[in-house]
N, C-alpha and C positions, 0 to 999 in steps of 0.2 A: 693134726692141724692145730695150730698156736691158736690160743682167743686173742681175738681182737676187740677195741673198743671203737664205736662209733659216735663221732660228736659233730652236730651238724652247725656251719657257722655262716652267721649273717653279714652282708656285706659282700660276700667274697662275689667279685661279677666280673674278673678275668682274667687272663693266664698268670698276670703280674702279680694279681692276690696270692693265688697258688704257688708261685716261688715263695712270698714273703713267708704265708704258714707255715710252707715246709720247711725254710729255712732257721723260723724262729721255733719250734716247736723239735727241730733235730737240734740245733745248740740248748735246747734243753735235755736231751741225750735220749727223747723217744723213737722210736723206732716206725716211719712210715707204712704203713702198709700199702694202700690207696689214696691218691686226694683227687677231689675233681673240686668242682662247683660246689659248693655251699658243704660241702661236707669230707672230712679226712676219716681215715680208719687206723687205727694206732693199734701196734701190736701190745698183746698184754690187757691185763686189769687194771685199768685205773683207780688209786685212792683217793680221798679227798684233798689231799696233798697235791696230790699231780693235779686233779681238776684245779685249784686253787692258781698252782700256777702256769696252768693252760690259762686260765681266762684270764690274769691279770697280763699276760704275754698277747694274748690276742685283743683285748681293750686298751693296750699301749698303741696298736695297729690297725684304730679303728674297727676292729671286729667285736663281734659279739657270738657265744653260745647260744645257740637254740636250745631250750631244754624241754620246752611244750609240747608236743604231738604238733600240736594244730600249725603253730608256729611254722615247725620243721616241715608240714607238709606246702606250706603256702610258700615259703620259700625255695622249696623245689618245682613248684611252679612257676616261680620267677626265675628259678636257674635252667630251666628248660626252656623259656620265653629266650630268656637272654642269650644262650647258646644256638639256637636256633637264629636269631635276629641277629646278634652281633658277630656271633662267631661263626655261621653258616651252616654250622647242624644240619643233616637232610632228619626228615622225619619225613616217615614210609607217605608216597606221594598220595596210597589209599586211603589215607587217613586225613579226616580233613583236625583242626586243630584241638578241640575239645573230646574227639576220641583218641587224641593218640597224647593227651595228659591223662586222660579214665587209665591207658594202656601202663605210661607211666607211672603213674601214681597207686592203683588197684582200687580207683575210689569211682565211683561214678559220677560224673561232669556234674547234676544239677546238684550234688553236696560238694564237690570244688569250687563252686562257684559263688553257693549259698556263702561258704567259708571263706575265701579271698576276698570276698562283698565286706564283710563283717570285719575283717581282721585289718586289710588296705584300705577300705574307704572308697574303694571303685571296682568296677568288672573284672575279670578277665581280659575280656576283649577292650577296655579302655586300656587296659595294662601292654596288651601287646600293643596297642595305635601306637603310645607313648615310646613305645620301645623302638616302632620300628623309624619313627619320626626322630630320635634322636641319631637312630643311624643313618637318616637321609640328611640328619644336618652334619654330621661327622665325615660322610663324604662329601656336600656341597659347600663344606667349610676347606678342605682340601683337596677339593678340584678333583678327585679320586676315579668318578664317575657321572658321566650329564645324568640332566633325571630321568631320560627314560628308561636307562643300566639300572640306575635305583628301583625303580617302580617296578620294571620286570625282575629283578631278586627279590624285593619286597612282598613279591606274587600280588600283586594288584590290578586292575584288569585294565587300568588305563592310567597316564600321567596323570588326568584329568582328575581323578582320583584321588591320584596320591597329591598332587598340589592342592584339592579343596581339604584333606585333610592335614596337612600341613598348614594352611592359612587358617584355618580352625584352631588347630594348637597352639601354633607361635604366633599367630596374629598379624601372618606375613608372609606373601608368596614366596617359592623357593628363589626366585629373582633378589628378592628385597632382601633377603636374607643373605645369602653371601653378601650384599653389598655391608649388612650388619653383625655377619657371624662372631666374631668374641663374643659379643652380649649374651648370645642365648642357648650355650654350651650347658649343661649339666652333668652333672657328674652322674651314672646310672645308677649308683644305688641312694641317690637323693630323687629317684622316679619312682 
């Protein structure tokens, strides 16, 4: 079995990332092994050389190396959040959210939490609101789905809900909002 290297990269929050990597990182003539979310596996040992011009190829592209531990772990928990939210990931239904990142990650939730506190500047659980709020505006911006399609993927236990938390965060029922939606789009890895 060939070694590979693993370098995990910030930014990366969807399928469209993932082509740009792989595409800038094979015309540099490495060899893909795996990419997903926040992280590629490149066949081979890397030297400083290649790292050098891995990162100056991926900070042309708005990306960035993880090179920290801590780092790499916090953002795999924002590529699970994001996967899960945006992209529809099932994760195992017996699991409610904070055990099936322990699961994910081999770290147990109250040092996930202590750590993404410390690192982002807010919760977990504010990270996911944020998250899934941007997806209730992404479909209420494009008519995609009424709210209560939203609210039940969202798994929230009632529109009722999902709209106090949505007027919480934008500062605007989901009403008021499509009547306003360009304004208050974000880009998900500026969340």
């Amino acid at each position: 079995m060939k070694e590979t290297t693993e370098i995990f990269i910030k930014h990366m929050v969807c399928n469209r990332c993932i082509r740009v990597v792989k595409q800038e990182l094979e015309s540099l003539g490495f060899k893909i092994q795996s990419i997903v979310l926040g992280k590629v596996s490149i066949e081979g040992i890397l030297n400083d050389h290649d790292l050098t011009s891995i990162k100056k190829v991926l900070e042309e592209n708005e990306f960035e190396i993880l090179e920290d531990k801590q780092h790499q772990l916090v953002e795999i928990i924002k590529t699970r959040i994001i996967e899960h939210v945006h992209h529809q990931k099932e994760k195992p239904e017996t699991l409610n959210f904070s055990d099936f990142l322990s699961q994910e990650t081999g770290v147990n939730y109250f040092q996930l939490s202590r750590l993404f506190s410390s690192i982002e500047g807010i919760t977990i659980e504010k990270y996911i609101i944020l998250q899934k709020i941007e997806y209730a505006k992404e479909a209420l911006a494009y008519d995609e789905k009424n709210l209560s399609e939203i609210s039940f993927e969202l798994g929230y236990s009632s529109v009722a809900h999902l709209s106090g938390q949505f007027k919480k965060i934008t500062g605007l029922t989901p009403t008021a909002f499509k009547k306003a939606k360009d304004q208050m789009r974000k880009s998900l890895d500026d969340i």
